[in-house]
PyMOL Python script that loads the backbone (N, CA, C, O; Angstrom):
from pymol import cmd

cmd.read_pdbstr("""\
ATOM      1  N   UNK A   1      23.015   3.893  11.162  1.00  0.00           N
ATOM      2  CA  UNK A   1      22.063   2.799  11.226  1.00  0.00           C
ATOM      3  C   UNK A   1      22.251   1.931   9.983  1.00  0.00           C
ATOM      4  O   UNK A   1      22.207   2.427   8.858  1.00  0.00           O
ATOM      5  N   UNK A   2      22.397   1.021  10.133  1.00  0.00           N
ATOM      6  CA  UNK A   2      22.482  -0.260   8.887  1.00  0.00           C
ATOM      7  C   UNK A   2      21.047  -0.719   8.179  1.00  0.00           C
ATOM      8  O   UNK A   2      19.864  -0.536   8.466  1.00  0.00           O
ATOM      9  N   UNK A   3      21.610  -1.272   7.320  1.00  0.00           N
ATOM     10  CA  UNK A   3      19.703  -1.517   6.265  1.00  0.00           C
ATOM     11  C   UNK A   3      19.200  -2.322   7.417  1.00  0.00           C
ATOM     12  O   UNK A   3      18.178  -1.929   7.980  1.00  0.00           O
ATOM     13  N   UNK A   4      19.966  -3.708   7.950  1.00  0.00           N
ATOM     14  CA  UNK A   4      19.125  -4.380   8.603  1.00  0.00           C
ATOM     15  C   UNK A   4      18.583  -3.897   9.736  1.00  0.00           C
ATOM     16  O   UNK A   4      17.557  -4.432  10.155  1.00  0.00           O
ATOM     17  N   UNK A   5      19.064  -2.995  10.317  1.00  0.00           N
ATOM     18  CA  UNK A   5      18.135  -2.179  11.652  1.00  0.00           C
ATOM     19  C   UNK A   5      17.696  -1.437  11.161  1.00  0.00           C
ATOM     20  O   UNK A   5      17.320  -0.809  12.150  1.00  0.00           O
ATOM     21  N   UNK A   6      17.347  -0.844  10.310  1.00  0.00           N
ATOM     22  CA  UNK A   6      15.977   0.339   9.400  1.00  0.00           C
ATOM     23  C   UNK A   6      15.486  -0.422   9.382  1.00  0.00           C
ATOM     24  O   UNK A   6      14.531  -0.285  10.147  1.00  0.00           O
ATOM     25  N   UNK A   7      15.491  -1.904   8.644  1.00  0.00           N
ATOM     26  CA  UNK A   7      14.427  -2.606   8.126  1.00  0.00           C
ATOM     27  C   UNK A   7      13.458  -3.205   9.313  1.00  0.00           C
ATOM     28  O   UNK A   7      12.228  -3.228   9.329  1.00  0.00           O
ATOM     29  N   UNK A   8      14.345  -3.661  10.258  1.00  0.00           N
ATOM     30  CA  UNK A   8      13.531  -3.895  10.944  1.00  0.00           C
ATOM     31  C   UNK A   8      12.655  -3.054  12.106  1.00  0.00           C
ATOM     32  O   UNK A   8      11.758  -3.561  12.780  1.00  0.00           O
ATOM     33  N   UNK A   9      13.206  -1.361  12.213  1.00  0.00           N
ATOM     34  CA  UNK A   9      12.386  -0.496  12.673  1.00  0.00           C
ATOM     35  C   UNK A   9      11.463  -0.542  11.936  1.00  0.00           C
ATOM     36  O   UNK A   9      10.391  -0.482  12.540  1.00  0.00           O
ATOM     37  N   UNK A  10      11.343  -0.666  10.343  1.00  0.00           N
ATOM     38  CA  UNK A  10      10.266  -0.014   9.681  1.00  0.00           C
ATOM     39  C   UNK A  10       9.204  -1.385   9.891  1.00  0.00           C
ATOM     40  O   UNK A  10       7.987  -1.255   9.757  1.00  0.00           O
ATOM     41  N   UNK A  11       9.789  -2.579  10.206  1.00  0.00           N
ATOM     42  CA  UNK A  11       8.886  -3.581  10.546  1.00  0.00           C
ATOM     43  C   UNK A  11       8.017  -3.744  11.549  1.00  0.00           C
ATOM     44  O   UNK A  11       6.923  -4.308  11.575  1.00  0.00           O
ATOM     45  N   UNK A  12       8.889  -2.951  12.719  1.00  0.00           N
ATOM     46  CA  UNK A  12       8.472  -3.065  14.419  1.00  0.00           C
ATOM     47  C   UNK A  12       7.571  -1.598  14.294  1.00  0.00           C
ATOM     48  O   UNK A  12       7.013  -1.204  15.318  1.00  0.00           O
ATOM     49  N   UNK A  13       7.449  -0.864  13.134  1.00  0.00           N
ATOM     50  CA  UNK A  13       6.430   0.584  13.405  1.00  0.00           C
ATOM     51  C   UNK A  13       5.129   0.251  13.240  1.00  0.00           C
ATOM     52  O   UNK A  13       4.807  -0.588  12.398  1.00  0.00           O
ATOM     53  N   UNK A  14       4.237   0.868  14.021  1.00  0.00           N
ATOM     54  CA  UNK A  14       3.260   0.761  13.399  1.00  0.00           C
ATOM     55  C   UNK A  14       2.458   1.088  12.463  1.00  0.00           C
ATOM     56  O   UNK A  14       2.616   2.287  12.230  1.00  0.00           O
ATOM     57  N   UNK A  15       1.388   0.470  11.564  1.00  0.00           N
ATOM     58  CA  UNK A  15       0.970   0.972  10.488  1.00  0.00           C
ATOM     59  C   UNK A  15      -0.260   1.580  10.783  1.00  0.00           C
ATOM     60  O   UNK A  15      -1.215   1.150  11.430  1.00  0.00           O
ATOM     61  N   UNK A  16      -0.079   2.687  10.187  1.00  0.00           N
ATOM     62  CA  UNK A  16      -0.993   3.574  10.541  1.00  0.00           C
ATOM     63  C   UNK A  16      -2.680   3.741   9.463  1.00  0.00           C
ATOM     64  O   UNK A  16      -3.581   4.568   9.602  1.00  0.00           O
ATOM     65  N   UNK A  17      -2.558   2.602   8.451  1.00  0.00           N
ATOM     66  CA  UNK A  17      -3.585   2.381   7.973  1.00  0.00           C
ATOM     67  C   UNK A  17      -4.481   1.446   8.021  1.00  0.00           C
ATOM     68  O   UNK A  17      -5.615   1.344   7.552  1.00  0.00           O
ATOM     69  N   UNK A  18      -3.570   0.529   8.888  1.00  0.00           N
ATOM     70  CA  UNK A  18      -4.435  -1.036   9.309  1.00  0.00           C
ATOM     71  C   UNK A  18      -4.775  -0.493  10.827  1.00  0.00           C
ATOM     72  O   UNK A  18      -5.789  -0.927  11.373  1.00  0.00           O
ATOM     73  N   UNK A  19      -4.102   0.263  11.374  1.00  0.00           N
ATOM     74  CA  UNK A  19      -4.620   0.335  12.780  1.00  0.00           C
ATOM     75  C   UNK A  19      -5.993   1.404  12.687  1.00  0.00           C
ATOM     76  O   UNK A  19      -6.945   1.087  13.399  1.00  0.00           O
ATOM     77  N   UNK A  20      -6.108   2.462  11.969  1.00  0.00           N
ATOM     78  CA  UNK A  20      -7.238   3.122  11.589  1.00  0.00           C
ATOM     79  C   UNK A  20      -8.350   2.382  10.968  1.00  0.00           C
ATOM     80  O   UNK A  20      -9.487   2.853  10.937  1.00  0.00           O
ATOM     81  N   UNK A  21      -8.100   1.432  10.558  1.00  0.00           N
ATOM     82  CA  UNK A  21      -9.102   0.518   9.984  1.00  0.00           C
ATOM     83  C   UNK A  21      -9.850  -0.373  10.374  1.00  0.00           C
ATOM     84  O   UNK A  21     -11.025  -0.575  10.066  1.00  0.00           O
ATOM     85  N   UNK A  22      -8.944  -1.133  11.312  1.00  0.00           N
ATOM     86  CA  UNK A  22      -9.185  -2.100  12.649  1.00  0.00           C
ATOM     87  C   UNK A  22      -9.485  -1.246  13.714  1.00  0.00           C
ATOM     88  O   UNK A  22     -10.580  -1.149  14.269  1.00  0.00           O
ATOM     89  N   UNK A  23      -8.392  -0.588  13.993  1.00  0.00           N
ATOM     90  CA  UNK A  23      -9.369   0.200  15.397  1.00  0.00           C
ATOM     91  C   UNK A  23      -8.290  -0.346  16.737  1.00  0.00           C
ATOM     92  O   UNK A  23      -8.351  -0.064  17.934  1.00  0.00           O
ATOM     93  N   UNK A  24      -7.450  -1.105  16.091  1.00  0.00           N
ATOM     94  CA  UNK A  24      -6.167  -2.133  16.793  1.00  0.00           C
ATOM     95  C   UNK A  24      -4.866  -1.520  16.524  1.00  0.00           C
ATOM     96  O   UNK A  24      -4.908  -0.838  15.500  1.00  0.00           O
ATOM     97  N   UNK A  25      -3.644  -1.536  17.142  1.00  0.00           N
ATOM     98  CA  UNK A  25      -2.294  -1.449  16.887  1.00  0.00           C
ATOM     99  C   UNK A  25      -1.868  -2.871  15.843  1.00  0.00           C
ATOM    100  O   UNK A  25      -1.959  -4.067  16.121  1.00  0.00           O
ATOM    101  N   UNK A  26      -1.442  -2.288  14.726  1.00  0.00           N
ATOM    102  CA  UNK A  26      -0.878  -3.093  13.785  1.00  0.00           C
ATOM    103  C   UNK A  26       0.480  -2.603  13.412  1.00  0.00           C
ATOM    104  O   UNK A  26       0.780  -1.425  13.222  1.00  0.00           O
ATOM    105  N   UNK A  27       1.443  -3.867  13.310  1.00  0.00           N
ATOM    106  CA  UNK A  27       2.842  -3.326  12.667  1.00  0.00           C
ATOM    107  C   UNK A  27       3.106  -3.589  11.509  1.00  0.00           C
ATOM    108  O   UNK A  27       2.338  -4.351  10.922  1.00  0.00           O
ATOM    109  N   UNK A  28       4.121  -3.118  10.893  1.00  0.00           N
ATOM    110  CA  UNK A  28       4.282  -3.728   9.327  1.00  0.00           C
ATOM    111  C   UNK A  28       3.981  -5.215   9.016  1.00  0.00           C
ATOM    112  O   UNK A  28       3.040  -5.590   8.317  1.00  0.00           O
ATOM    113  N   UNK A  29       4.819  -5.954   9.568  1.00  0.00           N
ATOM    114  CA  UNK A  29       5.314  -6.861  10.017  1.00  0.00           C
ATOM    115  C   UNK A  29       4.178  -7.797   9.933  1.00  0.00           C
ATOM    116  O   UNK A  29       3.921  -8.784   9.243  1.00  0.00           O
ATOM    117  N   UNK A  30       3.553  -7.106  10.934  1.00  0.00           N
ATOM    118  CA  UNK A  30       2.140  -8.095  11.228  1.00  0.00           C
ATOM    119  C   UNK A  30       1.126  -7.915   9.461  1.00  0.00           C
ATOM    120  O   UNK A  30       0.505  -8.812   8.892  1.00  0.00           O
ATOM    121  N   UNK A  31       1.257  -6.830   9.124  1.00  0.00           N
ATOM    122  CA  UNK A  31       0.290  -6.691   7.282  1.00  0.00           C
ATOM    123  C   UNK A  31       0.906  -7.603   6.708  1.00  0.00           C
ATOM    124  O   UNK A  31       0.389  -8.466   5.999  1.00  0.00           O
ATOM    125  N   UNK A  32       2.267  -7.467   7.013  1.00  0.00           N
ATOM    126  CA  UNK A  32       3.240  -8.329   5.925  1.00  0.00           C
ATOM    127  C   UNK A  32       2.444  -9.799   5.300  1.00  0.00           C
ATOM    128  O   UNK A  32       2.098 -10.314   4.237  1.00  0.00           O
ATOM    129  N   UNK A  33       2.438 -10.117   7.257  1.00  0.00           N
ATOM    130  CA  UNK A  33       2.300 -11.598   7.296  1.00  0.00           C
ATOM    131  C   UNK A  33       1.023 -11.930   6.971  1.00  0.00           C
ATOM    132  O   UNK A  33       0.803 -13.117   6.728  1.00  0.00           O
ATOM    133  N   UNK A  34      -0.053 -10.982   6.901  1.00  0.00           N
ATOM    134  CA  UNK A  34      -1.308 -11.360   6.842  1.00  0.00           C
ATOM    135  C   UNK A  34      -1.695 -11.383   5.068  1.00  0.00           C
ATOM    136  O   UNK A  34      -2.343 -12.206   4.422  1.00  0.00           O
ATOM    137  N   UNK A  35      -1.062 -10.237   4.679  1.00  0.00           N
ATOM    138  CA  UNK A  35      -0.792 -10.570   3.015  1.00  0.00           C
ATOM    139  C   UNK A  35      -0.236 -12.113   2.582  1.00  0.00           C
ATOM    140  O   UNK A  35      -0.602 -13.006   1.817  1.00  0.00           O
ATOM    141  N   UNK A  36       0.491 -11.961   3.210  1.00  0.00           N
ATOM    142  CA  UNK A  36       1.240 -13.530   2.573  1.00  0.00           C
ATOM    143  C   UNK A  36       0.497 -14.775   3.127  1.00  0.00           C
ATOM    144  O   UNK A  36       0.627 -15.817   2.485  1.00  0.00           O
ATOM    145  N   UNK A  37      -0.314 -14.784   4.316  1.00  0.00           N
ATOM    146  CA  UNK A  37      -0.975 -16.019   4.307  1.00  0.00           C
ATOM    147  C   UNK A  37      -2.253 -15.700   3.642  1.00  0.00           C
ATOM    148  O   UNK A  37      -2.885 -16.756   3.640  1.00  0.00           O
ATOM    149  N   UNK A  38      -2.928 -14.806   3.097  1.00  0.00           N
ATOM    150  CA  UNK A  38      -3.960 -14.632   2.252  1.00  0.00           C
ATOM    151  C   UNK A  38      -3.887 -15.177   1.151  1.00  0.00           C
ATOM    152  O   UNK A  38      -4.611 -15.987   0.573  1.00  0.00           O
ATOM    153  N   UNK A  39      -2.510 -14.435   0.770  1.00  0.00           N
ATOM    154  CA  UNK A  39      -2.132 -15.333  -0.819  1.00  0.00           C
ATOM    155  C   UNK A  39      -1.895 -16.591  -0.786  1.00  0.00           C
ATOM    156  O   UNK A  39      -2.316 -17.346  -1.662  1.00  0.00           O
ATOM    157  N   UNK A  40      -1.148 -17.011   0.284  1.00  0.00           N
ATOM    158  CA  UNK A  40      -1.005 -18.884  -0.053  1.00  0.00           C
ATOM    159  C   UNK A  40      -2.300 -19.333   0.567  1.00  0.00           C
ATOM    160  O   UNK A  40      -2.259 -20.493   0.975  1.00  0.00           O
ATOM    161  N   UNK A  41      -3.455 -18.691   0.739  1.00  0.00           N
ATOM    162  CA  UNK A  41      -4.490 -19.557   0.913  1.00  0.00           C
ATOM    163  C   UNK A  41      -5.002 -19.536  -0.247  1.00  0.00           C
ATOM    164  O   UNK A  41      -5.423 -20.631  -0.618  1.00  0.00           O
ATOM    165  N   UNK A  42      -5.142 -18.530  -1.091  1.00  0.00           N
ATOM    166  CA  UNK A  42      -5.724 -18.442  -2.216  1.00  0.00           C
ATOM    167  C   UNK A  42      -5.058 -19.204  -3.598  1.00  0.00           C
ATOM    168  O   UNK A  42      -5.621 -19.408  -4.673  1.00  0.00           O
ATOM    169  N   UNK A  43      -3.806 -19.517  -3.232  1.00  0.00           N
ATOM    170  CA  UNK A  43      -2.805 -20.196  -3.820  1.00  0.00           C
ATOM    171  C   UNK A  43      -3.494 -22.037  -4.116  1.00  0.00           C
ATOM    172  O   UNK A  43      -3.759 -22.839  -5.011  1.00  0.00           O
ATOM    173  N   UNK A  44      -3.495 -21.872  -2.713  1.00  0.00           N
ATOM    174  CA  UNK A  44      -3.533 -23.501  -2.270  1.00  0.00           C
ATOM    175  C   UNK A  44      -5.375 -23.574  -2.690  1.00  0.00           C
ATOM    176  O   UNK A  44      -5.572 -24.548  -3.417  1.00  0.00           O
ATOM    177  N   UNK A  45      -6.347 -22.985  -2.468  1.00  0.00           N
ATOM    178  CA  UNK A  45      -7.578 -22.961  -3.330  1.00  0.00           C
ATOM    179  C   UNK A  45      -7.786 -22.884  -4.370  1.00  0.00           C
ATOM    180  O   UNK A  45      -8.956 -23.157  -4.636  1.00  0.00           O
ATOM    181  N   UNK A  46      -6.715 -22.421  -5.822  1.00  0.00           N
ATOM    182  CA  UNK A  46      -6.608 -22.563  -7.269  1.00  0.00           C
ATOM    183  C   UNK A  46      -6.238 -23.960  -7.095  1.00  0.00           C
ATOM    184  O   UNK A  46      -7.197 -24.657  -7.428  1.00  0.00           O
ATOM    185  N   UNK A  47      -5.252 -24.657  -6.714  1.00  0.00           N
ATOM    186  CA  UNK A  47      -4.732 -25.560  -6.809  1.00  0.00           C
ATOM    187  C   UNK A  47      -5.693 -26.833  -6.456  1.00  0.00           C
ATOM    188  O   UNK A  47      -5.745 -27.926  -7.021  1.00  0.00           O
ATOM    189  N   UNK A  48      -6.522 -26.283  -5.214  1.00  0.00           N
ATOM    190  CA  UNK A  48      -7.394 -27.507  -5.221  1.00  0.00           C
ATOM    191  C   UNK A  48      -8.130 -27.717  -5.868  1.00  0.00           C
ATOM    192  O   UNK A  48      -8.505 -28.889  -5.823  1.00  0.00           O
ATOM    193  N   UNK A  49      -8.952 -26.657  -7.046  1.00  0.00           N
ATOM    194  CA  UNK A  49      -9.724 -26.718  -7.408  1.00  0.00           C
ATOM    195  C   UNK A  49      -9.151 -27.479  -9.673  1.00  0.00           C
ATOM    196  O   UNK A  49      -9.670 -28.051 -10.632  1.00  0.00           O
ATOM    197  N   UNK A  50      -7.875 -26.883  -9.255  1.00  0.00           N
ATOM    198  CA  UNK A  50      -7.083 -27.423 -10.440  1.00  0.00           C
ATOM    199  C   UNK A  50      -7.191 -29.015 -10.411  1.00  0.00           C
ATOM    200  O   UNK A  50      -7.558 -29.735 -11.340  1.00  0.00           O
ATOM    201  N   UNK A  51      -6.808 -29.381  -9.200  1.00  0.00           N
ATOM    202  CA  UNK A  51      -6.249 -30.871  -9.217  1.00  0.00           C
ATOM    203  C   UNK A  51      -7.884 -31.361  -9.116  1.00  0.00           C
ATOM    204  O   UNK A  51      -8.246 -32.027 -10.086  1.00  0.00           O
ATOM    205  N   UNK A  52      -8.682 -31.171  -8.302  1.00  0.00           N
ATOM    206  CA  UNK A  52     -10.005 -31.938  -8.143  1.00  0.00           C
ATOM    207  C   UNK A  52     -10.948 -31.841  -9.832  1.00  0.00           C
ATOM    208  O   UNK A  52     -11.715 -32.713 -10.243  1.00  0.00           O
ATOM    209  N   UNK A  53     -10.680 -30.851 -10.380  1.00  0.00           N
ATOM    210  CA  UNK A  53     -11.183 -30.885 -11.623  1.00  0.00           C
ATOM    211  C   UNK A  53     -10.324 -32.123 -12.918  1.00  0.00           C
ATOM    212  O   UNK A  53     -10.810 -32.702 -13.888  1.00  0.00           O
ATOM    213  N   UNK A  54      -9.117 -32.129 -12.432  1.00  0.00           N
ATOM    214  CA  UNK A  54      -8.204 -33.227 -12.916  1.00  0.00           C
ATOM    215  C   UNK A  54      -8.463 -34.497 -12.579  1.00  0.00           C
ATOM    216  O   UNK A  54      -8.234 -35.462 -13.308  1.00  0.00           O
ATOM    217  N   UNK A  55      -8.929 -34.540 -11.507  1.00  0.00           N
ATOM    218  CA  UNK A  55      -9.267 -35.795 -10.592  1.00  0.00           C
ATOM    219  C   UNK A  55     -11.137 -35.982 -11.542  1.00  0.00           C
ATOM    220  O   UNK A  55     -11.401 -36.960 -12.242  1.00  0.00           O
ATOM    221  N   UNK A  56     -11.552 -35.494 -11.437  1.00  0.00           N
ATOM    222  CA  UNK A  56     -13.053 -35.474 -12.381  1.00  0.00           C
ATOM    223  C   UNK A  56     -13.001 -35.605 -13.630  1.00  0.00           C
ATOM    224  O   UNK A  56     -14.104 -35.819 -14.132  1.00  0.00           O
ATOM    225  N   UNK A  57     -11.965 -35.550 -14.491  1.00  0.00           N
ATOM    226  CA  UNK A  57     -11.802 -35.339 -15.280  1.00  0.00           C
ATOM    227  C   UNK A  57     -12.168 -34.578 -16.555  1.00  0.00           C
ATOM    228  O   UNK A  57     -12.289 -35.041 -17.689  1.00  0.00           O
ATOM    229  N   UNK A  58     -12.356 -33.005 -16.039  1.00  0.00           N
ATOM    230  CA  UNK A  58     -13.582 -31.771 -16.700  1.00  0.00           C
ATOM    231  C   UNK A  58     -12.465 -31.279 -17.381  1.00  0.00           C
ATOM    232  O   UNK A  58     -11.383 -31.637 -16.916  1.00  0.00           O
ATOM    233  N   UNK A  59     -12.448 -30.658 -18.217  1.00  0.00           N
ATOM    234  CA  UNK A  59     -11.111 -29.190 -18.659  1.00  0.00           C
ATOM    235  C   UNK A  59     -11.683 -28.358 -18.591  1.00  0.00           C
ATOM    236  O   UNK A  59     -12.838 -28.202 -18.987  1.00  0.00           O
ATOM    237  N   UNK A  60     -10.797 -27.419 -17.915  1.00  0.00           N
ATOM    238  CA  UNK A  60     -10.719 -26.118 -17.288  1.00  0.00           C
ATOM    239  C   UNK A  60     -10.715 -25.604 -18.675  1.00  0.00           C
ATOM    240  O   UNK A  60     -10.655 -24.393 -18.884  1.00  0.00           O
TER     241      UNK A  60
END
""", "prot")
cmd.dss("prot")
cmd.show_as("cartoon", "prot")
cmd.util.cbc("prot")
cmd.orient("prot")
């Protein structure tokens, strides 16, 4: 088996701590993605709050 087909079994498995938690079938894959749009929301909410305070002209 090659890295890229492990990797992506270990992507297509399910996770067995989000699905106990939810109560739903979850795959890696799917945590992956939900981590990473958490963070660029939280990303993009520092940022708004950076630039609108710039725009007001307060210091952080």
């Amino acid at each position: 088996m090659s890295a890229s087909a492990a990797v992506r079994a270990w992507l297509d498995a399910e996770s067995a701590s989000f699905t106990a938690i939810c109560g739903e079938k979850f795959t890696h894959a799917e945590v992956i993605m939900t981590a990473v749009g958490t963070v660029a929301v939280l990303y993009v909410s520092a940022l708004a709050v950076v630039v609108a305070s710039w725009l007001a002209g307060v210091a952080l």
